[in-house]
Structure formats: C-alpha cells, structure tokens
C-alpha positions in Angstrom: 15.4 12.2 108.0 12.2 12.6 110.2 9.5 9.5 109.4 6.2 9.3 110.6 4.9 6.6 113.1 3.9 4.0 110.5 7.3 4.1 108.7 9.1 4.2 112.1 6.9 1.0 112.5 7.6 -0.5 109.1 11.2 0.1 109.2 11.9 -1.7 112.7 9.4 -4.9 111.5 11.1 -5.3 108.3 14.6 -4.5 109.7 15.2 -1.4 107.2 13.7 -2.9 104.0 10.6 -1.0 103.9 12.6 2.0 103.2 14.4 0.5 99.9 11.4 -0.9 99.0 10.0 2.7 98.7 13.3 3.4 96.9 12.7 0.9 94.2 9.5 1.6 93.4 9.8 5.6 93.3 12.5 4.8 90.6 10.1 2.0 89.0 8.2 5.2 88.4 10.4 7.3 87.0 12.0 5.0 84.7 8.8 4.3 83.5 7.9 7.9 83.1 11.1 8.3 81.1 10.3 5.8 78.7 6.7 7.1 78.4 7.9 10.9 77.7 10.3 9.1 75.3 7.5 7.3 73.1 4.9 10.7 73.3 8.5 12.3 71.7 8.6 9.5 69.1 4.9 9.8 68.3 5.0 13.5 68.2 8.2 13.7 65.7 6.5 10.6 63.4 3.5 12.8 63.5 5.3 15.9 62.2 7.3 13.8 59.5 4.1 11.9 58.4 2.4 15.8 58.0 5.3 17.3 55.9 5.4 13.9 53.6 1.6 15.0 52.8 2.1 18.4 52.3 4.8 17.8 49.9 2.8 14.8 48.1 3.6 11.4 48.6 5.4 9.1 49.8 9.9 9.2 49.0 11.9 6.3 48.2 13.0 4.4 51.6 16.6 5.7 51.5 15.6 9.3 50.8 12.9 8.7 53.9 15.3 7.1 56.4 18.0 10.1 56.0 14.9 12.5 56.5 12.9 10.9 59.0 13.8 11.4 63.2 12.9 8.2 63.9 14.2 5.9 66.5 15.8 3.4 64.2 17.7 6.4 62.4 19.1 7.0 66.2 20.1 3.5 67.0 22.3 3.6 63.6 23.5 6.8 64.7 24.7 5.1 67.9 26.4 2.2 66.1 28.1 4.6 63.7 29.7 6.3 66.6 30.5 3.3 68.6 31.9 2.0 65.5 33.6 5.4 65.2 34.9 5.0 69.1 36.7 1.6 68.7 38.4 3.2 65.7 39.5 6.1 67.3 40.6 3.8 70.1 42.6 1.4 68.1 43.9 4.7 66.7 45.1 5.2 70.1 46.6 2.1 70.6 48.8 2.2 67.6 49.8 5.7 68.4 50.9 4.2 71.9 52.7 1.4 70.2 55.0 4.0 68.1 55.6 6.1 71.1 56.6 3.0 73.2 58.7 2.1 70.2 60.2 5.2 69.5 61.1 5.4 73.5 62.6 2.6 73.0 64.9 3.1 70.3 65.7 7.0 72.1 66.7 5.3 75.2 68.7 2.5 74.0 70.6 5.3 71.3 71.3 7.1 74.5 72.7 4.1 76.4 74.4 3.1 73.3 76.3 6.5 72.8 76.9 6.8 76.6 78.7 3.5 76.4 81.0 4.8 73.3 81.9 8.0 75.4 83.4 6.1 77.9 
C-alpha cells in the first residue's frame, strides 16, 4: 500500500498506530451509518403503517396492530421465537444423538454377544 509523506510520518512516530486508528474510526462511521439507514427504514415503514391505519379509519385493537405492524419490536419477538425455536431443534438433536448412541450400543454388544455364542 503506497502512503503519502504525512502518514509515512505518522506511522513511524506512533510506531504503526496511526494506521488502526484510521481503521477504527472509518468503521465508527460505518456502523453508525448502518444504524442510521436502519432508523430512516423504521421511520419510513411506521410512516406507511400509520397512513394505511387512517385510510382504513381508526385505530385496531393492540393485538390486531402488533401482527400487522413492521415494527422493530415485532422483529425482536421474531428473533426470540426462532432462537427459542433453535434450542429446540437442538435439544431435538441431542436426543436423537442419545438414541443413536444407544441403539449403537445395544447393535454392537448383540454382535459381540452372538459372536461369543458361535464360538
């Protein structure tokens, strides 16, 4: 990578640092446009949902307006309900692994067992 004379400067003065100081703040930046692009997104979909609850007169009972509404909050529950959904399917796992361990088990020692009688 070719620097200029200043960062050539920086970099031997600060022994290196300058450079990951750079890094850190370019991605200071660009977390902070994410989470910027991610509120205009929230602002824009409340502004849609708070248009069609005019248009279609009133407001909706708070159960009807949470299954509706593309808000953050209905995301975070999404999230949980498929975590929650995760460590099921992993515990699933687990006990599946348990019977196949088991079964292994009980195959191998049948075999030794009948291997045993045959001679």
């Amino acid at each position: 990578m070719l620097y200029t004379k200043d960062e050539r400067r920086n970099i031997e003065t600060e022994g290196g640092d300058a450079l990951g100081k750079r890094k850190r703040k370019k991605e200071e930046e660009r977390k902070k446009e994410r989470k910027r692009e991610k509120e205009k997104e929230t602002r824009r979909e409340d502004a849609v949902f708070s248009r069609e609850e005019r248009r279609e007169g009133g407001k909706k009972d708070e159960s009807e307006a949470e299954r509706v509404r593309p808000s953050s909050k209905r995301g975070e529950r999404r999230s949980r309900g498929d975590s929650n959904y995760a460590s099921l399917a992993a515990k699933a796992a687990d006990v599946h692994l348990s019977f196949s361990l088991l079964s292994l088990f009980f195959s191998s020692s049948l075999l030794l067992h009948n291997e045993r009688a045959l001679h």
